[in-house]
TIZA-499217 format. One record per residue: x, y, z of N, C-alpha, C in turn. Coordinates in steps of 0.05 Angstrom, whole numbers, padded with zeros to 5 digits, always signed. Layout:
<recs>
XYZXYZXYZ;...
</recs>
This chain:
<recs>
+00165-01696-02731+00181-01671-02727+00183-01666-02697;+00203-01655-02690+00216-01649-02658+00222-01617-02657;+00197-01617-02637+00207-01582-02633+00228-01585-02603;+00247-01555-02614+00262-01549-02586+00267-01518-02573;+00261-01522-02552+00260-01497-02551+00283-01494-02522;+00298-01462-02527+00321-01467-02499+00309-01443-02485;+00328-01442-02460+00330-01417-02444+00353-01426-02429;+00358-01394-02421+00385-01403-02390+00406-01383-02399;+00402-01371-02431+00427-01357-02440+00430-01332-02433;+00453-01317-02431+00453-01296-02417+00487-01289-02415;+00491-01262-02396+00513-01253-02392+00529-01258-02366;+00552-01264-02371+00569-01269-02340+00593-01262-02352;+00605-01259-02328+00636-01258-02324+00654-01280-02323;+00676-01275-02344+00695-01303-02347+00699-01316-02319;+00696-01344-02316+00703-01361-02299+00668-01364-02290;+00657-01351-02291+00623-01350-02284+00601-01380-02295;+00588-01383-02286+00569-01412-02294+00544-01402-02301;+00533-01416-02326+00507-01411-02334+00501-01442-02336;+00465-01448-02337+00455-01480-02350+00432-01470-02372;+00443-01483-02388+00411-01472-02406+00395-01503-02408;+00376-01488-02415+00363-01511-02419+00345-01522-02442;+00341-01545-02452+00320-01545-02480+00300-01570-02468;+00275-01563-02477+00252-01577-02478+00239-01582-02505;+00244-01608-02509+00230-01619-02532+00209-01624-02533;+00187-01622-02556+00158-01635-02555+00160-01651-02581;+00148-01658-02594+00135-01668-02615+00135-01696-02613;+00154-01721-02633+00163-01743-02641+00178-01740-02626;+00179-01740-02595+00208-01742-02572+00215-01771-02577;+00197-01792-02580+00205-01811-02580+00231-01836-02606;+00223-01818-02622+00242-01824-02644+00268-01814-02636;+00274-01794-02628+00296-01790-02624+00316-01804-02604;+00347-01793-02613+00360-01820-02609+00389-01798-02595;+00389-01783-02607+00404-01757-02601+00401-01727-02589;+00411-01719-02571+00404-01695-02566+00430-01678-02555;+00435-01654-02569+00465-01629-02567+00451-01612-02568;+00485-01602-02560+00484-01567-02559+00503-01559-02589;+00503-01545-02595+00515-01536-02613+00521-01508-02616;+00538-01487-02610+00543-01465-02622+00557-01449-02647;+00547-01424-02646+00561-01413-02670+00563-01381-02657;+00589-01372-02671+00602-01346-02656+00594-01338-02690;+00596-01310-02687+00602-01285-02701+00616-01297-02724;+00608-01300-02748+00630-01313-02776+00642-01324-02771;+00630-01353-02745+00634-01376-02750+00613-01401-02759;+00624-01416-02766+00615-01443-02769+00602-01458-02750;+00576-01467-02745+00566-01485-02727+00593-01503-02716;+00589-01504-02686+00610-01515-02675+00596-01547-02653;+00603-01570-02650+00589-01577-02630+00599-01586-02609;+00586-01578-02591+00583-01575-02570+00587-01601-02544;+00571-01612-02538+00559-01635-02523+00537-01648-02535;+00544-01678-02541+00521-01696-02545+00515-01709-02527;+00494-01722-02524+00474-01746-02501+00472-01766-02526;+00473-01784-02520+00458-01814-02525+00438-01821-02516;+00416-01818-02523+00381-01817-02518+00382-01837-02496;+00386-01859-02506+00379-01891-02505+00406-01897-02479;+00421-01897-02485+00441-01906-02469+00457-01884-02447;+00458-01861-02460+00457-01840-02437+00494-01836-02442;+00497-01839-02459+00532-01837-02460+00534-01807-02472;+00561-01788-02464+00554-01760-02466+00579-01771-02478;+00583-01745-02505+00611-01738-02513+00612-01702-02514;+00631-01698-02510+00640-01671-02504+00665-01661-02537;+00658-01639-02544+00683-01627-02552+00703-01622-02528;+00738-01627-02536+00748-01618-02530+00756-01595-02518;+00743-01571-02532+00748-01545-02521+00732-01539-02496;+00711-01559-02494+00691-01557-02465+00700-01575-02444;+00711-01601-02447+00714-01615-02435+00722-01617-02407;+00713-01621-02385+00720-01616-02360+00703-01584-02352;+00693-01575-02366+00680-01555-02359+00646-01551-02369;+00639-01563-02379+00610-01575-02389+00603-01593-02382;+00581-01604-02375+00558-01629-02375+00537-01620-02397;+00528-01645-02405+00508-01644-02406+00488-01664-02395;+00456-01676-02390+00442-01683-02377+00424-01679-02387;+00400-01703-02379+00381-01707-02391+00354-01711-02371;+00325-01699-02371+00304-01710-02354+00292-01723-02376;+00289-01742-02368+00271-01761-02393+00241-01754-02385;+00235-01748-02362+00211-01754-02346+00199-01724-02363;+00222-01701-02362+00202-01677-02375+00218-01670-02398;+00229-01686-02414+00238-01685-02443+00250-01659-02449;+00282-01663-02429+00289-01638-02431+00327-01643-02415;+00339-01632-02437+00368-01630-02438+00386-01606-02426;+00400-01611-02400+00405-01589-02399+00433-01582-02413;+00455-01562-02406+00483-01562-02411+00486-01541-02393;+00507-01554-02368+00516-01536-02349+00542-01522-02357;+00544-01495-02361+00569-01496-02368+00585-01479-02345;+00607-01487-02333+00623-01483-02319+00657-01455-02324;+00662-01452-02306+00685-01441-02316+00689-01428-02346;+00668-01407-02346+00667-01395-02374+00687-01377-02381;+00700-01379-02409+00719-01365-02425+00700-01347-02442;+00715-01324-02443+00701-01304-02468+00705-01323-02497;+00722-01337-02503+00717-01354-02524+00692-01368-02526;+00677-01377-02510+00650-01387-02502+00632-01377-02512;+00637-01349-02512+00613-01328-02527+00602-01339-02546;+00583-01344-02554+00559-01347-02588+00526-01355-02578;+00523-01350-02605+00497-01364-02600+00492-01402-02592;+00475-01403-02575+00475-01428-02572+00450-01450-02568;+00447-01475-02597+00429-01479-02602+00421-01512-02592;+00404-01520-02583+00394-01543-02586+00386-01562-02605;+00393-01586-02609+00389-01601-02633+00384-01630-02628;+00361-01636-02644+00357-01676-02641+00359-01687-02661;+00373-01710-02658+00374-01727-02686+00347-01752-02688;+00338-01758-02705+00320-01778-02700+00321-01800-02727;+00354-01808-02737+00364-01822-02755+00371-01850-02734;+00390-01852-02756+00403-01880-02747+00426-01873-02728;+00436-01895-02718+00466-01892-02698+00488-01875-02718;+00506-01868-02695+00530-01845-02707+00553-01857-02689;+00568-01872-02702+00585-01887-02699+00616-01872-02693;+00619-01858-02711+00644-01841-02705+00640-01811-02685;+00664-01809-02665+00662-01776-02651+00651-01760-02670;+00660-01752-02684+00663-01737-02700+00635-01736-02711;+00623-01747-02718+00606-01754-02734+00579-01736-02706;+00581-01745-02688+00559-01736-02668+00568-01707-02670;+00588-01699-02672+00593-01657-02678+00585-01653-02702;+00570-01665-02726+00566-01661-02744+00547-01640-02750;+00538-01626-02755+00511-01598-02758+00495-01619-02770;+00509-01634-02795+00483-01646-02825+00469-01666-02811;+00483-01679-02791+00477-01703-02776+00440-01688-02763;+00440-01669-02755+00416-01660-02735+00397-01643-02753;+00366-01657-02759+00347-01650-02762+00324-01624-02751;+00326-01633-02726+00315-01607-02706+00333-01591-02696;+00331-01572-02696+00346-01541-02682+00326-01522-02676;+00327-01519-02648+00309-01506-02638+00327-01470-02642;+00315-01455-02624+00317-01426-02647+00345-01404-02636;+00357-01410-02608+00381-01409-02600+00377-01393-02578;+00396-01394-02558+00401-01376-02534+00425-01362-02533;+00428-01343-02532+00455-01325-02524+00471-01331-02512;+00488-01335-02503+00518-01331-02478+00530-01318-02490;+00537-01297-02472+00558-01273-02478+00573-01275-02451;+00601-01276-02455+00627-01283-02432+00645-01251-02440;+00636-01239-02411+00658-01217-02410+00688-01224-02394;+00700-01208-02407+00733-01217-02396+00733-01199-02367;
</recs>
């Protein structure tokens, strides 16, 4: 089992930058995946930014793209997600997640919620207009 835990979430003004951050402990080593994932107000888990443990390849949702990173310290087992040029659409809760299955071959498949085992407990961003 993979604990995660974030920080970094908080309030700014549209166009404003926050980084949060998540630190994993447990079975870090199994894991193979590590996102962000949010969810707004009566919505649906959304995702976010994935890492590729092993190979270090990032995929982005479209709605972030060009305006998110994400990044990885391997050395202190810990993922950040810079996010840039914030929209009040941005607003939700926002959670950390590791997979510690097999490869995930399709985009799509890495934004999956069912795909991720660990979810650590979530950070806020709230984007005022």
């Amino acid at each position: 089992q993979v604990q995660l835990v974030e920080s970094g979430g908080g309030s700014v003004q549209a166009g404003g930058s926050l980084r949060l951050s998540c630190v994993a402990s447990g079975y870090t080593s199994s894991v193979n995946y590590l996102g962000w994932f949010r969810q707004a107000p009566g919505q649906e888990h959304e995702g976010v930014a994935v890492i590729y443990t092993s190979g270090g390849t990032k995929y982005y949702a479209d709605s972030v793209k060009g305006r998110f990173t994400i990044s990885q310290d391997n050395a202190k087992n810990t993922v950040y997600l810079q996010m840039n040029s914030l929209k009040p659409e941005d607003t939700a809760m926002y959670y950390c997640v590791a997979r510690d299955g097999g490869r995930l071959y399709g985009h799509q498949d890495k934004f999956n919620s069912a795909y991720y085992r660990s979810w650590g407990q979530g950070t806020q961003v709230t984007v005022s207009s």
